[in-house]
C-alpha positions as CSV (number, residue, x, y, z in Angstrom):
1,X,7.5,-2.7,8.0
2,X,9.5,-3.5,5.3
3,X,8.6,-5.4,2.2
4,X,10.4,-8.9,3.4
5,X,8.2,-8.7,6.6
6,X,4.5,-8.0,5.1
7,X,5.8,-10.5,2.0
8,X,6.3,-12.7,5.5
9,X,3.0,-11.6,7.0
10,X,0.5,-12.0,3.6
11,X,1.7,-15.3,3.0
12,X,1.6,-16.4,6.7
13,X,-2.5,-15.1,6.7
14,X,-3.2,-16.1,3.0
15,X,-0.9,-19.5,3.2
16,X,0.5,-18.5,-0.1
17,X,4.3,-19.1,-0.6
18,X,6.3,-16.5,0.2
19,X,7.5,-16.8,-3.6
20,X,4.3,-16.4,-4.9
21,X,3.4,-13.6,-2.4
22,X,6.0,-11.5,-3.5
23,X,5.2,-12.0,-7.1
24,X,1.3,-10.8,-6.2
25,X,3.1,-7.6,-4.5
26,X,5.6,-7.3,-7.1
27,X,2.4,-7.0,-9.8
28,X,0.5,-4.9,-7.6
29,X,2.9,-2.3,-7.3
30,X,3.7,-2.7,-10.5
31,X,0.3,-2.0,-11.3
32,X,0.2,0.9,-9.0
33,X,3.0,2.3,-10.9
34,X,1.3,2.2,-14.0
35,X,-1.8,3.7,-12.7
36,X,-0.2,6.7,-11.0
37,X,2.3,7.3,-14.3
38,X,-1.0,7.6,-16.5
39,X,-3.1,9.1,-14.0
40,X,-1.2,10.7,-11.5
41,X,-3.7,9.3,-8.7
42,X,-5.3,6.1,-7.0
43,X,-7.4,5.3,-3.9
44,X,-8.0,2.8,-2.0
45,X,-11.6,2.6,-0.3
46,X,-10.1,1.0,2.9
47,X,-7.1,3.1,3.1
48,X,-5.7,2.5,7.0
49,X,-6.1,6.3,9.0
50,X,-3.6,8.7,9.8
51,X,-4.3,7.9,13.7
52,X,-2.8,4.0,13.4
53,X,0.9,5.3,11.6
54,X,4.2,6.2,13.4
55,X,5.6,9.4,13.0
56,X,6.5,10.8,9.5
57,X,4.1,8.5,7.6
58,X,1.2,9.9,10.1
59,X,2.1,13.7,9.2
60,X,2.6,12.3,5.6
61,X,-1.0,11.0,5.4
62,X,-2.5,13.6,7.2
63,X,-1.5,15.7,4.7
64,X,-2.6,13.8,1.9
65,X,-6.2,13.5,3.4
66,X,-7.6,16.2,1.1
67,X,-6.2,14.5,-1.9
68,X,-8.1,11.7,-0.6
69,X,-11.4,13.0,-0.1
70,X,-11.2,14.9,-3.5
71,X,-11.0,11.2,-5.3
């Protein structure tokens, strides 16, 4: 998915704009940034499994499950 189709997809389900969705993505990942720069770590409680991901994003995750579970 690329960042023009979920800005397409989040304003289509939360009848944002599409502007105004991608300034909402824009701050979140901004604030992401942030986050991992001071902290070198985030979680997200509702983080999608391993299982629904396509190939190197699956192995990717599955990987990172112990990071996960230690947060």
């Amino acid at each position: 998915m690329t960042k023009a189709e979920l800005i397409a997809q989040v304003a289509a389900e939360t009848e944002l704009t599409k502007v105004d969705t991608r300034r909402v993505l824009d701050s979140v990942m901004s604030c992401l940034t942030k986050a991992l720069k001071k902290e070198s770590r985030f979680a997200l409680p509702e983080q999608v499994p391993p299982a629904l991901m396509a190939g190197s994003a699956a192995r990717a995750a599955a990987g990172a499950g112990a990071f996960f579970r230690a947060i």
